[in-house]
C-alpha positions as CSV (number, residue, x, y, z in Angstrom):
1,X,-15.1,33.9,37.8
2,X,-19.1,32.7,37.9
3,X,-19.9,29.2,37.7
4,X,-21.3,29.1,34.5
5,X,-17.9,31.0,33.4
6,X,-15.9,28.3,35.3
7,X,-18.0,25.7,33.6
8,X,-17.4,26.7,29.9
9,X,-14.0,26.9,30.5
10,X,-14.0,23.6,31.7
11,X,-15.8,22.4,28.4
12,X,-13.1,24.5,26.3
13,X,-10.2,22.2,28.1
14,X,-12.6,19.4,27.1
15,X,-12.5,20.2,23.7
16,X,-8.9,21.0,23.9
17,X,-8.1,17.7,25.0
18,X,-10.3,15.4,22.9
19,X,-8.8,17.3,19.8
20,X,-5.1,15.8,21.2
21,X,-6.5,12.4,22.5
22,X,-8.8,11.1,19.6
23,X,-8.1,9.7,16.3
24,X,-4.3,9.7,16.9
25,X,-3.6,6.8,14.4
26,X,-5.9,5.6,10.9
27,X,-6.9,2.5,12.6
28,X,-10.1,2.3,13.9
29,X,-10.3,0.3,16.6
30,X,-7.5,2.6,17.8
31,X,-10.2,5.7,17.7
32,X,-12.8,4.0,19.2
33,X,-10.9,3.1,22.3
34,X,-9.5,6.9,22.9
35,X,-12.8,7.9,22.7
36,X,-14.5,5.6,25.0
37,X,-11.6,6.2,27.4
38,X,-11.9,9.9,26.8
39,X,-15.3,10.5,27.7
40,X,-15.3,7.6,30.7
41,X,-13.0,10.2,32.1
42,X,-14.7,13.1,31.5
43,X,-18.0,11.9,32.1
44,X,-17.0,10.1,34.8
45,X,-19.2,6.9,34.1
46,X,-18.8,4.2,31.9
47,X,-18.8,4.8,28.2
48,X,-19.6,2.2,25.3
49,X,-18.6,2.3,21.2
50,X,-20.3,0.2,19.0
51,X,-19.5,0.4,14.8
52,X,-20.8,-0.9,12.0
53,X,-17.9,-2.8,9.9
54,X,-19.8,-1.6,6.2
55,X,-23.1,-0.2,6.3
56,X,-25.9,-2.2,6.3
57,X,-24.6,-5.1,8.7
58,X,-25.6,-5.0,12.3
59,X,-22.9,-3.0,14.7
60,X,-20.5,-4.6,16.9
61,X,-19.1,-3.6,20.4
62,X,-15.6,-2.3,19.2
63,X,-14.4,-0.5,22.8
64,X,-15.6,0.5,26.3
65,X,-13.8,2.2,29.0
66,X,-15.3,3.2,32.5
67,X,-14.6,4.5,36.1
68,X,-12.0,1.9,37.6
69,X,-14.4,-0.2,40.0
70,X,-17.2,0.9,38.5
71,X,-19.9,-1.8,37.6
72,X,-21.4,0.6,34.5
73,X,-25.0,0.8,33.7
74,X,-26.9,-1.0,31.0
75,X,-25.9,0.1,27.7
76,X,-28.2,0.0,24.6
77,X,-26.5,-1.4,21.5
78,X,-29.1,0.1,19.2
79,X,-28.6,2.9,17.0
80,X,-30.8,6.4,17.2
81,X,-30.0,10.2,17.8
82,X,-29.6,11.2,21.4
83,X,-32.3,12.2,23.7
84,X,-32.3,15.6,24.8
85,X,-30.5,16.4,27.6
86,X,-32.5,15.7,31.2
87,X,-32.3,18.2,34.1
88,X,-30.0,17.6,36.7
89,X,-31.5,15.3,39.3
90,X,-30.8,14.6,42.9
91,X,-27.6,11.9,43.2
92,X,-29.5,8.7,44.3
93,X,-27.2,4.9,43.9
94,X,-30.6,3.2,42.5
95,X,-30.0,5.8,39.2
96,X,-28.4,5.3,36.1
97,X,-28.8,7.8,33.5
98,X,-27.5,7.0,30.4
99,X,-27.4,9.0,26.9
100,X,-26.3,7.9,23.5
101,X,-25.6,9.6,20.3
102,X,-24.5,8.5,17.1
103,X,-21.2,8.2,15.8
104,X,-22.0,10.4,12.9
105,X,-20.3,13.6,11.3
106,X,-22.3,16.1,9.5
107,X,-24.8,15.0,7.5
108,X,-23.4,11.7,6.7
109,X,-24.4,8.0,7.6
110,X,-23.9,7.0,11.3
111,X,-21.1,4.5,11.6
112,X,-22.5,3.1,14.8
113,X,-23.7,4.7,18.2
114,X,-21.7,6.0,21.4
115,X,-23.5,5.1,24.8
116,X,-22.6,6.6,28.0
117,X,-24.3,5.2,31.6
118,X,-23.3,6.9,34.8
119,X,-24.7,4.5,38.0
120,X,-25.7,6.3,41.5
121,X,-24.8,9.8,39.6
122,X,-26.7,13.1,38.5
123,X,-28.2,13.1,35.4
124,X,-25.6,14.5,32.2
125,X,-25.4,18.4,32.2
126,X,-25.7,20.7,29.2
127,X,-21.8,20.9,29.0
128,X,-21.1,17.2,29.2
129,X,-23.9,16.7,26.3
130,X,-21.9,19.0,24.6
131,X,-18.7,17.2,25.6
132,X,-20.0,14.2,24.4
133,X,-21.4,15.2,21.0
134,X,-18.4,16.9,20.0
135,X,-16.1,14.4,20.9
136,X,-18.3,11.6,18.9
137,X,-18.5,13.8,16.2
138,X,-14.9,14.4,16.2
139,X,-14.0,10.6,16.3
140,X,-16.7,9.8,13.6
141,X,-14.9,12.3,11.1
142,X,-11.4,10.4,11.5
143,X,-12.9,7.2,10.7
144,X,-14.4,8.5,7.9
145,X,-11.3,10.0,6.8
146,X,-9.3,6.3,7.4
147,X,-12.2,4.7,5.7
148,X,-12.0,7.0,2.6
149,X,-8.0,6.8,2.5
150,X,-8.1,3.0,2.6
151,X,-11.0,2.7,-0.1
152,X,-8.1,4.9,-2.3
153,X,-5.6,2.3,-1.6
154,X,-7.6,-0.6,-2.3
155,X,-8.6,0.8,-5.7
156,X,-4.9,1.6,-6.1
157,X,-3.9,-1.5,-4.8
158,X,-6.3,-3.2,-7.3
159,X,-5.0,-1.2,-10.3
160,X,-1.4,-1.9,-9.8
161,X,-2.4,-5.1,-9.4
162,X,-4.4,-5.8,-12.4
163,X,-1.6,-3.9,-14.3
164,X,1.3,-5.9,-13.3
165,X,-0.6,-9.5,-13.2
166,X,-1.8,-9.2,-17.0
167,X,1.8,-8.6,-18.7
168,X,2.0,-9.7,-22.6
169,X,2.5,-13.2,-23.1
170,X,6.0,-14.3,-24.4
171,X,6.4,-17.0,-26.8
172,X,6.1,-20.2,-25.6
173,X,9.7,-21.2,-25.7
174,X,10.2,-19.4,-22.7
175,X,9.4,-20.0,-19.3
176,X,8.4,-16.8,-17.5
177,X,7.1,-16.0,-13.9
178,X,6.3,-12.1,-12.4
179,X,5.7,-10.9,-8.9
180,X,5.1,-7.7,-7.3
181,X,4.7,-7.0,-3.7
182,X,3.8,-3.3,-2.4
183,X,5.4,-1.9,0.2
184,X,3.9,-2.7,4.1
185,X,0.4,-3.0,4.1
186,X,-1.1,0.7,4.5
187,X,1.6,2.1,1.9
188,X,-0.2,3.9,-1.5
189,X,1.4,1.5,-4.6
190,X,4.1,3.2,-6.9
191,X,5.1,2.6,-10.6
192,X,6.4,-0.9,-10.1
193,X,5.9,-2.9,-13.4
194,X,6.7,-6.1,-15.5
195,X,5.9,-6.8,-19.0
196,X,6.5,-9.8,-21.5
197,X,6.1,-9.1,-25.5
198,X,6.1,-11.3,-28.2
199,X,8.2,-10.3,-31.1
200,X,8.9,-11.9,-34.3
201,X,11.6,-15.1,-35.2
202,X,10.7,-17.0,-31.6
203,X,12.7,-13.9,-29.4
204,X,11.0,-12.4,-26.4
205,X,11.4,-8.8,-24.9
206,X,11.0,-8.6,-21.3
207,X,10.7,-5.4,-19.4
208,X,10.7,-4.1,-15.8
209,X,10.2,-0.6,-14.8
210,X,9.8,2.1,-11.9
211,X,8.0,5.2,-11.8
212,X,9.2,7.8,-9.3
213,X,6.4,8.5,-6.7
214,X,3.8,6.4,-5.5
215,X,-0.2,6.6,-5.7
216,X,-2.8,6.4,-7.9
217,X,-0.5,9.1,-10.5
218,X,2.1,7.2,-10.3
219,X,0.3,4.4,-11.2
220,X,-1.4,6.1,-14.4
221,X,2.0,6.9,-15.4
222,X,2.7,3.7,-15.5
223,X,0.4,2.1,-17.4
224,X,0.8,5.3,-20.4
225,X,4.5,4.1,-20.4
226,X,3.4,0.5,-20.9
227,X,1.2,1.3,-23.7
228,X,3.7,3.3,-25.2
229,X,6.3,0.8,-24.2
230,X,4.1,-2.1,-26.3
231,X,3.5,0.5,-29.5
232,X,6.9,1.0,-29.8
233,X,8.3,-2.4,-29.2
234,X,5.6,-4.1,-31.9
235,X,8.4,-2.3,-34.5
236,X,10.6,-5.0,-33.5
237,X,13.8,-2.6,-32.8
238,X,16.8,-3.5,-30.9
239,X,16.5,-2.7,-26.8
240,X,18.4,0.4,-26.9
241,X,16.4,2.0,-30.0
242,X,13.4,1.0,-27.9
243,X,14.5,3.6,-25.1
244,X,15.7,6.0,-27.4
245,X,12.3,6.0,-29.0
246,X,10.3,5.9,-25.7
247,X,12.2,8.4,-24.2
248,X,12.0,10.8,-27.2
249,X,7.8,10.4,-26.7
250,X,7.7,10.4,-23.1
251,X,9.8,13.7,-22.9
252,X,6.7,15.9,-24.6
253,X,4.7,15.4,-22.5
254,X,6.0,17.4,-19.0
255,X,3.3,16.1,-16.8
256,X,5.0,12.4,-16.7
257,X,7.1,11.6,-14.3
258,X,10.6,10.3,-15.0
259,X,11.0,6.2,-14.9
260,X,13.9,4.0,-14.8
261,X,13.5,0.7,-17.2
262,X,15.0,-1.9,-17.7
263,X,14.7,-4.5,-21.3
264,X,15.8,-7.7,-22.2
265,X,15.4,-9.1,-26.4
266,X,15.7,-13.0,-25.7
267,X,16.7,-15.0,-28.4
268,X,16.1,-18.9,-27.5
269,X,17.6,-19.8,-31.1
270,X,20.7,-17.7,-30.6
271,X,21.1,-18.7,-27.4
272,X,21.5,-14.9,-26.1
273,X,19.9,-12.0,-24.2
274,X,20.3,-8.6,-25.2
275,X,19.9,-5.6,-22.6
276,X,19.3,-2.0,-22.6
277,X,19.0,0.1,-19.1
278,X,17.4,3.5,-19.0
279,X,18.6,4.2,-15.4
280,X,17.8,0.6,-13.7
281,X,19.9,-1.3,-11.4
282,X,21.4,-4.5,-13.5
283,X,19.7,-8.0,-13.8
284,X,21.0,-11.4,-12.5
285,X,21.6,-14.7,-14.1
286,X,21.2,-18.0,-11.7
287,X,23.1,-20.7,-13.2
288,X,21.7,-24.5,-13.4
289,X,23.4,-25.2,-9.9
290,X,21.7,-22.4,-8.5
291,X,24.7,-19.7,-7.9
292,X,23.8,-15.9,-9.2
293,X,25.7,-13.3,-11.0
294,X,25.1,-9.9,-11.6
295,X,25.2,-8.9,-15.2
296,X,27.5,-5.7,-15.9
297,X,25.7,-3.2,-17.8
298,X,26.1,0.2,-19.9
299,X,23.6,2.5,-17.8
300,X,21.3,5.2,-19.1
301,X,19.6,8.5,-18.4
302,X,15.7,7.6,-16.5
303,X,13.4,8.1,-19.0
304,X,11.3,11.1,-19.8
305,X,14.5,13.5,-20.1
306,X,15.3,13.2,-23.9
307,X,18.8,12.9,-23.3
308,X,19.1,9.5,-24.7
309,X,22.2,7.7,-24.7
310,X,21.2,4.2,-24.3
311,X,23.4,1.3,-25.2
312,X,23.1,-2.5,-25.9
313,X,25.0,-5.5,-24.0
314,X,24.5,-9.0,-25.2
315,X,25.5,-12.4,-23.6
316,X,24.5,-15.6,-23.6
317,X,21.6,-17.3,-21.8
318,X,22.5,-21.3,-21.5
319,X,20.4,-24.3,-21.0
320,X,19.3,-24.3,-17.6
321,X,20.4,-20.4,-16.5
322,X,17.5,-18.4,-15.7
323,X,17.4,-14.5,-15.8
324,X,16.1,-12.1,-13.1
325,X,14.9,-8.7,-13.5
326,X,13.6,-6.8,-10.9
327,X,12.8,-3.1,-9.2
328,X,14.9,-1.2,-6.6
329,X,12.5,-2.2,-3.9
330,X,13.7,-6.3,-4.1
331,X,17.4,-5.1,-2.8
332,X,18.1,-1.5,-1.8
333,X,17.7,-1.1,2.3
334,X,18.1,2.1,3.9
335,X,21.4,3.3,5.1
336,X,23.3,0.7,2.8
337,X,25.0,1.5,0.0
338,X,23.8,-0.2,-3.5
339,X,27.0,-1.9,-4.2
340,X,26.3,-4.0,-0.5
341,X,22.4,-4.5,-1.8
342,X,23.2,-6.4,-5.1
343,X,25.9,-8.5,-3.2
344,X,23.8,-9.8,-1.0
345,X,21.5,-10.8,-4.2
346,X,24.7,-11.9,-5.6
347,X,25.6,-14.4,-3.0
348,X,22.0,-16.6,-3.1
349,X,22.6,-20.1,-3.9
350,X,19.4,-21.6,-4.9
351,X,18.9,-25.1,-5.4
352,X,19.9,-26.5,-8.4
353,X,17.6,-26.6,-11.3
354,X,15.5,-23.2,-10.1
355,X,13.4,-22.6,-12.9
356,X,11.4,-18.8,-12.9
357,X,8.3,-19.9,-10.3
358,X,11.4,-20.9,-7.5
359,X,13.4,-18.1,-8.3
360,X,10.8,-15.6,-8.1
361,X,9.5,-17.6,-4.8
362,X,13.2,-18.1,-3.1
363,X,14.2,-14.5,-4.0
364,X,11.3,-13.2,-2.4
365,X,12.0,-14.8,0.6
366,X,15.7,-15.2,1.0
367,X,16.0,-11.3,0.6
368,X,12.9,-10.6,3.5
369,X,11.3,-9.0,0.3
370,X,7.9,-9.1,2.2
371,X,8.7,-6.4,4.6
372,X,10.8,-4.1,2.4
373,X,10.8,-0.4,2.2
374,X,9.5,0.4,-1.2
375,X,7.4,-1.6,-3.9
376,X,8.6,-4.7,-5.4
377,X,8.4,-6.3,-9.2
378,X,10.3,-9.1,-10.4
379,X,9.9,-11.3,-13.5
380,X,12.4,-14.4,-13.8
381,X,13.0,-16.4,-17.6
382,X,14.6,-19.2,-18.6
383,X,14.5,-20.6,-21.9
384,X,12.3,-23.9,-22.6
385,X,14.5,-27.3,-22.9
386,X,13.6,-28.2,-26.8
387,X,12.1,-32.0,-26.7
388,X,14.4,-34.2,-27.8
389,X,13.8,-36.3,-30.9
């Protein structure tokens, strides 16, 4: 094999390797490290990442890796495309020749600059340019991919957000508090959802829904069955007629995905809380001295399959009791059957008095909602004390 053979093949492993080694996770200080440490180890010198954060503030040293023992050369923290490659020179241990490139892919933006020094040595070869420009290139391409994935997330994050945070408001005899938590803090949101309307004679109907999947289509989904959800309900039918009606509509159209919902008719006159469930897991009651109960409900198809088949449960709501409704995500855990989930949700004692705000608050916490495996909504209501005379 010739030397010039001998030394592409050596550039080929290069590649090989830097392919393997770079941009193994979507965090970007992660990438920038595996690349400084890659090319400190091919290049044997000392190798220096700087990044800008958002473009137009200044960049930042993120990661640098060198030769163990080595003292590195000066590196420049400026930005600017790389210097052709020099001829080899003679080794002398006065010499540093450095190179830097910029952290760019394609035709885009530079994130920031890559600077590799190598004290007492030759200057870089053809092949270690090469090296060096394709493994830059290949890190700046993965963080542009995590950059671009986590700009989708926010503006899902944001949406689900702004969808769940401006439910209807209820009238004012009722107390009411909502929450929603997604799940860990890279996950894409789901159809997790809460919604309060106002409906005629002082009653309230509350609702809570899921949308299988997660993302921003899920998320669309969700807010067409909210709006259908809020045509349909202004008619002022009982709960289960509600379904029936929303599950009729949602069933033409085939690009929705099924949901799973959940509705409560309050009555603060009556004194009572009607239910209908379309698939959802049952609500809980937490009585004035703070011990829960889960209410036993009739269960129907998920929406969106036009079975129908939904059916009402009505019981009272006291002075003092405040309701819970909530999304799989508060209680199911992996490997544990559903049964086990709601008793642990079943055996809270809150202090006594909770009104909605604790509940939602102690919930959260009691049950480690925070690091749960799937989205979270929750919306708690109790009925408003009437002022005494």
């Amino acid at each position: 094999m010739s030397e010039r053979d001998e030394a592409l093949l050596i550039r080929v492993r290069a590649l090989e390797r830097a392919i393997g080694e770079i941009g193994t996770t979507l965090d970007e200080g992660t990438t920038c490290r595996e690349l400084a440490a890659f090319l400190a180890h091919h290049l044997r010198g000392t190798v220096a990442v700087d990044l800008r954060a958002e473009p137009g503030v200044p960049v930042r040293r993120v990661a640098s890796a060198g030769p163990s023992g080595s003292g590195g050369g000066p590196i420049d923290t400026g930005t600017g495309a790389a210097p052709p490659a020099p001829a080899a020179a003679p080794t002398s241990p006065d010499r540093t020749p450095e190179l830097a490139v910029p952290l760019a892919a394609g035709g885009e933006d530079p994130l920031g600059q890559v600077t590799a020094a190598r004290r007492g040595g030759a200057d870089f070869s053809a092949d270690e340019v090469a090296v060096l420009w394709h493994a830059t290139r290949l890190a700046a391409r993965h963080l542009g991919h995590a950059r671009r994935l986590a700009a989708t997330e926010d503006t899902a994050l944001h949406l689900q957000r702004a969808l769940v945070a401006e439910p209807g408001r209820p009238h004012p005899n009722l107390e009411v508090a909502g929450g929603y938590l997604p799940a860990g803090p890279r996950a894409l949101v789901g159809g997790d959802w809460f919604e309060t309307v106002r409906l005629h004679f002082g009653r309230s109907l509350l609702v809570v829904g899921d949308v299988m999947g997660h993302g921003l289509d899920a998320a669309v989904d969700m807010n067409a069955y909210r709006t259908v959800l809020r045509d349909v309900a202004a008619t002022d039918l009982p709960p289960h007629r509600v379904l029936r009606h929303l599950d009729a509509v949602v069933a033409e159209d085939d690009a929705r995905r099924p949901a799973t919902c959940l509705l409560v008719r309050v009555d603060p006159a009556r004194g009572t809380a009607t239910f209908a469930s379309a698939g959802h897991l049952p609500p809980a009651v937490f009585g004035a001295d703070g011990s829960a109960e889960i209410v036993d409900l009739p269960v129907g198809p998920p929406l969106g399959t036009g079975v129908g088949g939904y059916e009402p449960a009505t019981r009272p709501l006291g002075a003092g009791e405040t309701l819970l409704i909530f999304t799989d995500g508060l209680v199911e855990r992996r490997s544990e059957d559903i049964d086990a989930s709601l008793a642990r949700l079943a055996s809270l004692r809150l202090p006594a008095g909770s009104g909605p705000e604790q509940v939602v608050e102690e919930v959260l916490r009691r049950l480690d909602a925070h690091r749960a495996e799937d989205d979270v909504a929750l919306l708690a209501a109790r009925v408003r004390p009437r002022p005494t005379p």
